[in-house]
C-alpha positions as CSV (number, residue, x, y, z in Angstrom):
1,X,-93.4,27.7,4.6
2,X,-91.7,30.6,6.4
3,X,-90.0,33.0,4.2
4,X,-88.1,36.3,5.7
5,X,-87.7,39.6,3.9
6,X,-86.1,43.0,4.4
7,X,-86.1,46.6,4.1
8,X,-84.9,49.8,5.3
9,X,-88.7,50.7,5.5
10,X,-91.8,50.0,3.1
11,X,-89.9,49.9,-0.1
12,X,-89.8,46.1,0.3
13,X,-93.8,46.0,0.3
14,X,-93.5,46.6,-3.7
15,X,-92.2,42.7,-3.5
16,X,-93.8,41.6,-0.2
17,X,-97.7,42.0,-2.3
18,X,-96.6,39.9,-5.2
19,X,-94.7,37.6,-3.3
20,X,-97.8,36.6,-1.8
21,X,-100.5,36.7,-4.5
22,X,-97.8,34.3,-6.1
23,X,-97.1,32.1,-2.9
24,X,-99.3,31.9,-0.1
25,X,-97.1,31.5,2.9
26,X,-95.8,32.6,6.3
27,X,-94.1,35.8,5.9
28,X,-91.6,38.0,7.9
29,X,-90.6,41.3,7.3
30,X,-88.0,43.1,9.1
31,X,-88.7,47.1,8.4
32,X,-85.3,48.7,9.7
33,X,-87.0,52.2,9.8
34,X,-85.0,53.2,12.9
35,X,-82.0,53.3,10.8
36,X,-83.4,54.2,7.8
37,X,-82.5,55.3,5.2
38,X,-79.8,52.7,4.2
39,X,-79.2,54.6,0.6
40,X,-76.9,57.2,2.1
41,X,-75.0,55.2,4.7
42,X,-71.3,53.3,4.1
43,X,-71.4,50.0,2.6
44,X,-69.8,48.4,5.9
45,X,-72.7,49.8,8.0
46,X,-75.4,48.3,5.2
47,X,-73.7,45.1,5.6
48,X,-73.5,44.8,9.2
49,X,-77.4,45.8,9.4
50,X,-78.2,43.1,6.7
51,X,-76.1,40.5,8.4
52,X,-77.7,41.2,11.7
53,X,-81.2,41.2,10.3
54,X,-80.3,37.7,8.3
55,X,-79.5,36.2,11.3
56,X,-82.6,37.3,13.0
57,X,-84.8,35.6,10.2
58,X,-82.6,32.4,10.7
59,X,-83.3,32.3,14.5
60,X,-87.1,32.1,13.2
61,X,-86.5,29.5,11.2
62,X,-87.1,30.6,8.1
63,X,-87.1,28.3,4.9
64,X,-86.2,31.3,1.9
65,X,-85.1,34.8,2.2
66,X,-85.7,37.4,-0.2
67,X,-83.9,40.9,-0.2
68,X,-86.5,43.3,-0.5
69,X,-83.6,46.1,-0.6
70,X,-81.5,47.0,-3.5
71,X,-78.7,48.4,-1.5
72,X,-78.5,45.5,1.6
73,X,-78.2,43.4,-1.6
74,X,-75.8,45.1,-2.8
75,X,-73.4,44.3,0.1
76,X,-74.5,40.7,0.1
77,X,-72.9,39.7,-3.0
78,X,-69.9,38.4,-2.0
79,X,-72.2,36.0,0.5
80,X,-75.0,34.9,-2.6
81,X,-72.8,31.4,-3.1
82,X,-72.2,30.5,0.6
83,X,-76.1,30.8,2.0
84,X,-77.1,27.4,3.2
85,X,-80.7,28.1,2.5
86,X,-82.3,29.8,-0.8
87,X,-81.4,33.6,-0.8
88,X,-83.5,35.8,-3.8
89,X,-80.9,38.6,-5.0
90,X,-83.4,41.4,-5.8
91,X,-80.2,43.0,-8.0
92,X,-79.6,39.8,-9.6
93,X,-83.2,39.3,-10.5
94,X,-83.5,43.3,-12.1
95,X,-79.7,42.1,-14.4
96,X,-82.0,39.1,-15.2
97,X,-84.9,40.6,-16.3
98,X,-83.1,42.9,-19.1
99,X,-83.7,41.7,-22.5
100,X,-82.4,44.6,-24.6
101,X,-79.0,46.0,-25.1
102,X,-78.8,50.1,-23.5
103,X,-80.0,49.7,-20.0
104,X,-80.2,52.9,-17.6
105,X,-80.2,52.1,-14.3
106,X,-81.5,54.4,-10.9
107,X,-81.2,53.3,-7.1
108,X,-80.2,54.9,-3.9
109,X,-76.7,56.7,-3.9
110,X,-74.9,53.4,-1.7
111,X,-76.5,51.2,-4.8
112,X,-75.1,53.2,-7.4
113,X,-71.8,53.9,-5.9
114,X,-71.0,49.9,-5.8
115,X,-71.5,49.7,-9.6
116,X,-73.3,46.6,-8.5
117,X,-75.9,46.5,-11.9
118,X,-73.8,48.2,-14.1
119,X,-70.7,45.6,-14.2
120,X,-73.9,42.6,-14.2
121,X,-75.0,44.1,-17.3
122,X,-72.0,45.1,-18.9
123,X,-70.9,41.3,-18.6
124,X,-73.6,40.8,-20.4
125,X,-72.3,43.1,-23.7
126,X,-74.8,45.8,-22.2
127,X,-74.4,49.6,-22.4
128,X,-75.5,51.2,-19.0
129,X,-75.7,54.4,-17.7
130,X,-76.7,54.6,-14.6
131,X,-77.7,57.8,-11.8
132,X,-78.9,57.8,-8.3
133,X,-82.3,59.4,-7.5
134,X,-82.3,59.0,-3.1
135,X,-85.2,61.4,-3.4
136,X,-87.5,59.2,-4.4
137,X,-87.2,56.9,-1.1
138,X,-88.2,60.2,1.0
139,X,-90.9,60.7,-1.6
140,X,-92.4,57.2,-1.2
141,X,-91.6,56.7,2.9
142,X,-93.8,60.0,3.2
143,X,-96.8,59.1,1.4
144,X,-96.2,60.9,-2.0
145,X,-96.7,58.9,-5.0
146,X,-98.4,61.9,-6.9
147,X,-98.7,65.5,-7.7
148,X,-96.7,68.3,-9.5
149,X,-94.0,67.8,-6.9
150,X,-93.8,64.2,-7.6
151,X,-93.4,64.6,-11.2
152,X,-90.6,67.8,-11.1
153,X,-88.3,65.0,-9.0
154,X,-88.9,62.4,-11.5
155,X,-88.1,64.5,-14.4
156,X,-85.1,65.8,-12.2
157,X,-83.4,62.8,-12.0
158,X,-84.6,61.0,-15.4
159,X,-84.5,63.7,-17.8
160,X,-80.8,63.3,-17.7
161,X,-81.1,60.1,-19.9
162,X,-82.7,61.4,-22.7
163,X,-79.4,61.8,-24.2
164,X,-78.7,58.1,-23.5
165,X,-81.2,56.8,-25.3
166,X,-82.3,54.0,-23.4
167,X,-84.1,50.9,-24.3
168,X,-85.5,50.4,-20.7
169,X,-84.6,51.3,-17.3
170,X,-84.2,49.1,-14.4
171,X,-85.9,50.7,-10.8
172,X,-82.9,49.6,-9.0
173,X,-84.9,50.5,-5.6
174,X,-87.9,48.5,-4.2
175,X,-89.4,51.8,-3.1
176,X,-89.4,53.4,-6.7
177,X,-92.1,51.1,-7.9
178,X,-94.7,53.0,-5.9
179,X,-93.8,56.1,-8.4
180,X,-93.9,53.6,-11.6
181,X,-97.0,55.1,-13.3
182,X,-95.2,58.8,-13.4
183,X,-91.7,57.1,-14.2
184,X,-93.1,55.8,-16.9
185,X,-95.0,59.0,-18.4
186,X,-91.9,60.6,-18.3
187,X,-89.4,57.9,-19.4
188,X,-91.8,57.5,-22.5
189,X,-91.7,54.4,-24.9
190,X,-88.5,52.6,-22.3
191,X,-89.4,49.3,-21.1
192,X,-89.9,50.0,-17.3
193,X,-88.2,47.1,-15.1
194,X,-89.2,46.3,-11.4
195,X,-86.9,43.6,-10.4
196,X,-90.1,42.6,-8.5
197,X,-91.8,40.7,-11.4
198,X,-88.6,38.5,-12.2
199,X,-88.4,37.5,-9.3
200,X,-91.6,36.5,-8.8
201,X,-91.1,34.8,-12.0
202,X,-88.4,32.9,-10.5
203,X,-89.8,31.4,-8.0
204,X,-93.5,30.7,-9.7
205,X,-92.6,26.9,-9.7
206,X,-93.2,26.6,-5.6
207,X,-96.5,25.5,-3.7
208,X,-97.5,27.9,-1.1
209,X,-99.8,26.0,1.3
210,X,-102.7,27.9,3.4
211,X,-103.5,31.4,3.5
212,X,-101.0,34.4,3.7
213,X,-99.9,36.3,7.1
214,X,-97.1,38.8,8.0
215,X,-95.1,39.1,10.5
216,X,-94.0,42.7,10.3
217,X,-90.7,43.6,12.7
218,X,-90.2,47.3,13.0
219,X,-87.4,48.8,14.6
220,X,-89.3,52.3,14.9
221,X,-92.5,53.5,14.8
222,X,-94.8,50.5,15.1
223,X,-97.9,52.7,14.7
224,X,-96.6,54.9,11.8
225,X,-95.3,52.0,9.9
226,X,-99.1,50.7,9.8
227,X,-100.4,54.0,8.9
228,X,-98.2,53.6,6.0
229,X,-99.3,49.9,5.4
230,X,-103.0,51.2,5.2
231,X,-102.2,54.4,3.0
232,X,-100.8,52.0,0.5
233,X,-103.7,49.8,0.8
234,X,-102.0,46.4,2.0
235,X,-105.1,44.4,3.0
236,X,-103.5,40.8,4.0
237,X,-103.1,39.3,7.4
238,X,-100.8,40.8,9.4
239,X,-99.7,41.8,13.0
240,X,-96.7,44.6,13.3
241,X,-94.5,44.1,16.5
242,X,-91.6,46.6,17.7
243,X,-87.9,45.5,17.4
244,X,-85.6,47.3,19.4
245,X,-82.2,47.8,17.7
246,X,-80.1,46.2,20.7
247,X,-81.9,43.3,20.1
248,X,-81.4,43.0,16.5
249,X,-77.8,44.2,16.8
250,X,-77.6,40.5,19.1
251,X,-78.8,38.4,16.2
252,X,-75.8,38.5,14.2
253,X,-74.5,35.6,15.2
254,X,-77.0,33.4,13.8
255,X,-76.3,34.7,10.4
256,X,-73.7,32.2,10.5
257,X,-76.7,29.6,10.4
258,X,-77.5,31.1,6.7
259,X,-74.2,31.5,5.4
260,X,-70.8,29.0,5.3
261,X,-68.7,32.1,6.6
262,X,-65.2,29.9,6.3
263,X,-66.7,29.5,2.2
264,X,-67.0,32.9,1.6
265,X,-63.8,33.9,3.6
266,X,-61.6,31.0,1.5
267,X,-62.6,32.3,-1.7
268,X,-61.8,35.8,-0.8
């Protein structure tokens, strides 16, 4: 089985490694680090990246894709009934996982901004309130999972919620995992949700067949990205190859090979 995922950079590993210790498969994972970060950037942009990226994992023939990005997801919402092969909403996945009824949500600013989680929930009878903390990406993409620094941005951007009150927050950011343990000190007695382990959970009933590799794509720094993979401690099979931009920017026409476009643009 060949299953594609995506990132702006290694937030999407938080998935990637459970992905794998759950099914054993052919992975590919684009890391668009050339153009990262995707949390600050226009909504149009993110969704031309993610469509270009898409139809680069369809050209490789891939049988499942999972967004391993909070905010590409976000844009791809309008596109979740018209994919032609199995697409794993990583938003869709967090909204699923909640199970009680005041729900704070963080992400990157773009994530936030589309009130993506917040109207999920609230369709649900939730209260949210949700807040952006795009610190934390630059926190994680440089290494820094710990320390007094680390801590002062968490409590920063959470502290804020105390007022709230709530029952358990959702880390509406694959890269925010990687800072759960101090998240979780300071968001005391909240239920903690990575979106991760839903979906995981979602997907438990497949057969995986062999042993696990990954292709990684990179769009920058081939070499720094596996500095990162190491520092993190990703010991699987792998082999990282460099993507240029140009080339990606050329694969958006196979998206069309994921996605009924005349579906989604009939029902808009």
């Amino acid at each position: 089985m060949r299953i594609g995922l995506f990132d702006s950079g290694i937030g999407g590993l938080s998935v990637l490694k459970k992905l794998i210790e759950t099914l054993p498969a052919h992975y590919i994972y684009v890391a668009d680090t050339m153009r990262a970060p995707y949390g600050t950037k226009s909504r149009d942009t993110i969704e031309t990246f993610s469509r270009e990226i898409i139809g680069f994992l369809m050209e490789r023939k891939v049988e499942r894709i999972f967004a391993a990005c909070n905010t590409s997801d976000s844009t791809m919402a309008k596109y979740r009934h018209a994919f032609k092969i199995p697409y794993h909403s990583i938003i869709q996945a967090g909204v699923n996982a909640s199970k009680y009824e005041r729900v704070a949500v963080i992400g990157t600013h773009t994530t936030v901004q589309s009130g993506i989680y917040k109207h999920a929930l609230e369709e649900r009878g939730k209260k949210v309130a949700q807040r952006p903390a795009q610190l934390f990406v630059s926190l994680v993409e440089e290494g820094i999972f710990y320390g007094n620094m680390v801590e002062a941005v968490v409590k920063f951007y959470l502290e804020p919620f105390r007022r709230f009150k709530p029952d358990e927050l959702i880390l509406g950011c694959t890269h925010f995992p990687f800072l759960k343990d101090i998240i979780a000190r300071v968001m005391e007695n909240v239920r903690i949700i990575d979106p991760a382990d839903e979906m995981v959970r979602e997907i438990s009933h497949l057969v995986g067949s062999g042993k696990p590799f990954v292709e990684f794509y990179v769009t920058g720094n081939p070499e720094e990205f596996e500095r990162k993979l190491k520092k993190i401690g990703f010991r699987h099979p792998y082999q990282v190859k460099h993507l240029e931009v140009t080339e990606l920017e050329q694969k958006v026409v196979y998206f069309e090979r994921a996605c009924d476009i005349d579906r989604v643009l009939g029902s808009g």
